[in-house]
C-alpha positions as CSV (number, residue, x, y, z in Angstrom):
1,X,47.3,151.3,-131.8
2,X,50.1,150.7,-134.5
3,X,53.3,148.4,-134.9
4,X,55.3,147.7,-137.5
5,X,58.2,145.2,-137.8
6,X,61.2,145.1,-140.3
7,X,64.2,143.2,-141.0
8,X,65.6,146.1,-142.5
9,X,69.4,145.0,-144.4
10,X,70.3,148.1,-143.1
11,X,73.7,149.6,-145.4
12,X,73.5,146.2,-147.5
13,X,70.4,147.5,-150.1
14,X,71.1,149.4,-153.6
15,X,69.9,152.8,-153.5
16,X,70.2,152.5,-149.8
17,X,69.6,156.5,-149.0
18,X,66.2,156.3,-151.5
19,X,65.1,153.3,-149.2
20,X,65.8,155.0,-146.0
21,X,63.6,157.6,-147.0
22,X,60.9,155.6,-148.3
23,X,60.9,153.9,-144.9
24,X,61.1,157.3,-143.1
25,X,57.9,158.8,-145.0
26,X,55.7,155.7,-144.8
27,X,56.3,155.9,-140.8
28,X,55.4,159.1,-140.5
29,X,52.7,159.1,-142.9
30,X,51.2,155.8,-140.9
31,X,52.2,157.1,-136.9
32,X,53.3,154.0,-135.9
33,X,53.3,153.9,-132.1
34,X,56.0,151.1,-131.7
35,X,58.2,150.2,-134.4
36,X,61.0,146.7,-134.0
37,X,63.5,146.8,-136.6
38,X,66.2,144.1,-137.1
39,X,69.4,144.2,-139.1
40,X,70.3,147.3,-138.0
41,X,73.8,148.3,-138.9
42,X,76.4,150.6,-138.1
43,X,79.6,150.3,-139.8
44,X,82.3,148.9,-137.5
45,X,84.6,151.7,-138.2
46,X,82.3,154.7,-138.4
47,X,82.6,157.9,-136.0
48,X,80.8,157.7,-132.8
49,X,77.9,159.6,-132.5
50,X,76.8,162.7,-130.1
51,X,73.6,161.3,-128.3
52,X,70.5,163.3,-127.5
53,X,67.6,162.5,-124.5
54,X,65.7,161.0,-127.3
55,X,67.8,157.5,-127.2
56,X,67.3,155.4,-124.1
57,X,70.2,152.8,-123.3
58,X,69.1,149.2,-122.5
59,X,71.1,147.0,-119.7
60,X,74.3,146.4,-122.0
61,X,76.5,149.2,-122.4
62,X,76.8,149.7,-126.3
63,X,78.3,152.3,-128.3
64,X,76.3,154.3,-130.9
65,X,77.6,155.5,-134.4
66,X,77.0,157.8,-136.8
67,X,75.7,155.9,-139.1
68,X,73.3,153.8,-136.8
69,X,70.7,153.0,-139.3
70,X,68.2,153.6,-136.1
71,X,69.6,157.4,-135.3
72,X,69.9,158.2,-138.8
73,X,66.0,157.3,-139.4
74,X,65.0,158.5,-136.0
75,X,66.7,162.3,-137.6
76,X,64.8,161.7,-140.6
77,X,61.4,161.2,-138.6
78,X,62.5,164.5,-136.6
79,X,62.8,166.3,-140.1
80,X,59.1,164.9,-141.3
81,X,58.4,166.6,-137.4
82,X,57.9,163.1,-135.9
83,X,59.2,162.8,-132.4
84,X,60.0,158.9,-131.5
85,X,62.6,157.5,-128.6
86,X,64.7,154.8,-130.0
87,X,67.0,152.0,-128.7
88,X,69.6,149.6,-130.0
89,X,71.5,146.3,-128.9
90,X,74.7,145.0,-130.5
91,X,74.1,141.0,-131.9
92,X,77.1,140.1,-133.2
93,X,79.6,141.9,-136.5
94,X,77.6,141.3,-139.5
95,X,79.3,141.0,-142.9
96,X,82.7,141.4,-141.6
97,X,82.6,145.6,-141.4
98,X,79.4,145.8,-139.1
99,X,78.1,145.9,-135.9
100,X,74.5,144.2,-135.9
101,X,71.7,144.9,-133.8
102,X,68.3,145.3,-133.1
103,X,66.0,148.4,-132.3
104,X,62.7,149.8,-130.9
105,X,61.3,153.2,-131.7
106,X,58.5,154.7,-129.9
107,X,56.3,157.8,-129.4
108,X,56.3,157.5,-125.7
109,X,59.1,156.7,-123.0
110,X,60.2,153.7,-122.3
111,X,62.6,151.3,-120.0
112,X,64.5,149.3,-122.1
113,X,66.6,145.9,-121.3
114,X,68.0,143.8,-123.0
115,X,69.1,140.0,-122.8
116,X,71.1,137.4,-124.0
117,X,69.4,134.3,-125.3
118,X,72.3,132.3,-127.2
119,X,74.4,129.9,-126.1
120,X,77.2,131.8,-127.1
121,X,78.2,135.5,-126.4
122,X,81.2,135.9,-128.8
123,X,80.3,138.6,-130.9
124,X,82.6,137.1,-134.0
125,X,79.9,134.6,-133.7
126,X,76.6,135.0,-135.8
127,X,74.5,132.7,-133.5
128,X,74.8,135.3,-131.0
129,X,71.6,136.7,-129.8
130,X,70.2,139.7,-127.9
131,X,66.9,140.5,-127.6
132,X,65.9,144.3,-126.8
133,X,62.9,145.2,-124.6
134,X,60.5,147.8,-124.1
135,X,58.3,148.9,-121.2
136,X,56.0,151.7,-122.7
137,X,52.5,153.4,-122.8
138,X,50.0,153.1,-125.6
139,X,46.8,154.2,-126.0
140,X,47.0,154.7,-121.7
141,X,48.2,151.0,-120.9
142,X,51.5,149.7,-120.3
143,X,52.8,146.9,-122.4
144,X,55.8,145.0,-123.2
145,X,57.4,145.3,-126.5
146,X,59.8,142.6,-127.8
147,X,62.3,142.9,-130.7
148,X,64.2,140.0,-131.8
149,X,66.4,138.7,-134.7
150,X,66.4,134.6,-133.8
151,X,68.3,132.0,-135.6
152,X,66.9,129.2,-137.6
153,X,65.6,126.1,-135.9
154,X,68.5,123.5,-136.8
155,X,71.0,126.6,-135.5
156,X,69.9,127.3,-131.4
157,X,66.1,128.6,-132.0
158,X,64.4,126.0,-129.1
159,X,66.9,127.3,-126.7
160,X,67.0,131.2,-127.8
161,X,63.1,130.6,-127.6
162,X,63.9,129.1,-123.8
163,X,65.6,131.8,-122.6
164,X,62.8,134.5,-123.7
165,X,60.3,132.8,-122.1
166,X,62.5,133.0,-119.1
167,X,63.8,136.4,-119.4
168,X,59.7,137.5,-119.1
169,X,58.6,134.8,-116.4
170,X,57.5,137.6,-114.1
171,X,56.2,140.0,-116.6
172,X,52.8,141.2,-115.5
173,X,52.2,143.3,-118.7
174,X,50.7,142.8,-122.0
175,X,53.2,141.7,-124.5
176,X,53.7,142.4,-128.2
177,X,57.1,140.1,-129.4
178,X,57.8,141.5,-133.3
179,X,60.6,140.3,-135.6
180,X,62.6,138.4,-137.6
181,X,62.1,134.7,-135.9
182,X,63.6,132.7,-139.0
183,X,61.2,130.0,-138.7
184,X,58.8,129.3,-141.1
185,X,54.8,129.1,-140.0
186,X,53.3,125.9,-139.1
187,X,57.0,124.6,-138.8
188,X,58.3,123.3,-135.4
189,X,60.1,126.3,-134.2
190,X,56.3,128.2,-134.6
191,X,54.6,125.7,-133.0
192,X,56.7,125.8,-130.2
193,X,55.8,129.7,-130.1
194,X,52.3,129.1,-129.7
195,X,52.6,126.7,-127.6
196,X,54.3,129.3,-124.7
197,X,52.2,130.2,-121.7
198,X,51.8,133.6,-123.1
199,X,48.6,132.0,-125.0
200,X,50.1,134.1,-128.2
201,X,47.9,135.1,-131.1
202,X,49.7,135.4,-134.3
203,X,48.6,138.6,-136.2
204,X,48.3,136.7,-139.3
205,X,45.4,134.6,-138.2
206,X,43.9,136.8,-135.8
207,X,43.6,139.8,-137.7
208,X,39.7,140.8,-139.1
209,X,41.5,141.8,-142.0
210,X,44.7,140.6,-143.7
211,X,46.7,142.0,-146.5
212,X,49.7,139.5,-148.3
213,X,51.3,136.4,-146.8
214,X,55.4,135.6,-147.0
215,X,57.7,138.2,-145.8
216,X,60.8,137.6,-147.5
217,X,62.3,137.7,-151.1
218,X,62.8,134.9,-153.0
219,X,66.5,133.2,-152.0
220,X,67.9,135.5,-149.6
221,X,70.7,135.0,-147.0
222,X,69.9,131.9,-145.0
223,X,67.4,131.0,-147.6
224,X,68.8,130.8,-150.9
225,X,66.4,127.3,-151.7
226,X,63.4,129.9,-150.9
227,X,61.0,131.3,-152.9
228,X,59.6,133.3,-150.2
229,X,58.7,132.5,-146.7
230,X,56.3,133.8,-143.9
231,X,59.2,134.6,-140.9
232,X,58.7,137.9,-140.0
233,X,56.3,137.9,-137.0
234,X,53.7,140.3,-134.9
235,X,53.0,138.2,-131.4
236,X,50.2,138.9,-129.2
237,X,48.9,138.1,-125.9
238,X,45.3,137.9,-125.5
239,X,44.7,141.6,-124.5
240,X,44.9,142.4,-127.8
241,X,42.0,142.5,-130.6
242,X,43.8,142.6,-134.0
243,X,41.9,144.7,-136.5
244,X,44.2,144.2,-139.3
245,X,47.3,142.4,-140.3
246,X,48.8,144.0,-144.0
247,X,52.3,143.1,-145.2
248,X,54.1,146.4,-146.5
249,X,57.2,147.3,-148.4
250,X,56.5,144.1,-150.8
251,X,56.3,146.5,-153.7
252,X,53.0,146.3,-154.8
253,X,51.8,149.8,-152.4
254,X,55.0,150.2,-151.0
255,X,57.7,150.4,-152.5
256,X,60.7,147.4,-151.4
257,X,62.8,148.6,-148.9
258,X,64.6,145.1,-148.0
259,X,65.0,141.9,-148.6
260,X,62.9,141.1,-146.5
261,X,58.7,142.9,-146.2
262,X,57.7,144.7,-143.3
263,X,54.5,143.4,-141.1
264,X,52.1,146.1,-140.4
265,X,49.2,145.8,-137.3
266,X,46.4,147.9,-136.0
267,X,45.3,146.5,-132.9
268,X,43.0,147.5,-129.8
269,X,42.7,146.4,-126.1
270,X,39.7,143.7,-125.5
């Protein structure tokens, strides 16, 4: 089985169209099963869009534009004749024109929820956090599919981290958590990730076979003292064998699509 994880900049990158694209083709040319993008944008004053059966709305009631960086690749995929099911949660207004969210494509059906693990709620507020949730089918199992956008440690990560845990105290099912978690490894806010119940592997470590290391461009948003940091995540719970681990869109096979790299796994059940 395949996942990929992106913090995608979504509307924010030069050549933004040429990127799209590039992202489009490598998913298609890879078959991704489950796919957890963050920074997905839609501009704040964009049209609304017509829906089809292939999105599937989570527990908060959100609106969907034309421009949702998720629909328009989920159209591209379409055109390359790859079917995936996609859904999106609103975070908070990014940049002062956006609404910010995270998504989940996938080739099979899924239920998706999604949950609140800030302090705050106010959407004017960047702090504020959603996580979106996936219950779906791969390779003839059921698993549980996180993707999250967290904030740094100094800025509400302990308690976001909190609430997740909470949010999936009953969960009986595997569980994959990808994304943007915006702490660096082997730095408190990842310790106290392995440190969960879950008895999380990190991809990175686990993997047979690992391609690349830091996930982000030298002084980006949030991390303009940076020369490049390892924050972009594939969680797993022990069900999982990890055969390899490869960071992707760095620009050294594939081409930069972001500011920040995309985390590649192939993976089996023990």
């Amino acid at each position: 089985m395949k996942f990929l994880t992106l913090n995608c900049h979504s509307w924010l990158e030069e050549n933004q169209a040429e990127k799209l694209t590039q992202l489009g083709q490598n998913i298609a040319a890879n078959d991704y099963d489950v796919i957890c993008l963050q920074e997905v944008n839609q501009l704040m004053t964009s049209e609304i869009a017509v829906l089809d059966d292939w999105f599937i709305p989570s527990s908060t009631d959100v609106t969907i534009h034309e421009d949702n960086f998720a629909l328009r690749l989920q159209e591209q995929l379409q055109c390359l004749e790859k079917d995936y099911y996609w859904s999106w949660c609103y975070n908070h207004i990014g940049y002062d024109r956006f609404y910010e969210g995270v998504a989940i494509l996938a080739k099979t059906p899924f239920f998706a929820k999604d949950s609140l693990v800030s302090k705050t709620s106010d959407v004017a507020d960047y702090h504020t956090r959603r996580i979106l949730t996936a219950l779906t089918e791969v390779e003839g199992q059921l698993l549980q599919v996180v993707s999250g956008h967290f904030s740094w440690w100094t800025e509400g990560f302990s308690f976001e981290w909190e609430k997740t845990q909470a949010f999936f105290a009953n969960n009986s099912y595997p569980l994959v958590l990808m994304g943007d978690f915006n702490n660096p490894a082997h730095t408190p806010g990842y310790e106290l990730i392995l440190t969960s119940d879950w008895q999380l592997q990190d991809s990175f470590y686990a993997a047979a076979k690992r391609v690349g290391d830091h996930t982000t461009l030298a002084k980006i948003a949030g991390w303009e003292q940076s020369s490049g940091e390892r924050i972009d995540y594939i969680f797993m719970t022990p069900e999982f064998k990890v055969i390899d681990h490869e960071v992707i869109f760095d620009g050294a096979k594939t081409p930069i699509v972001s500011d920040h790299f995309g985390v590649s796994v192939t993976a089996q059940w023990q």
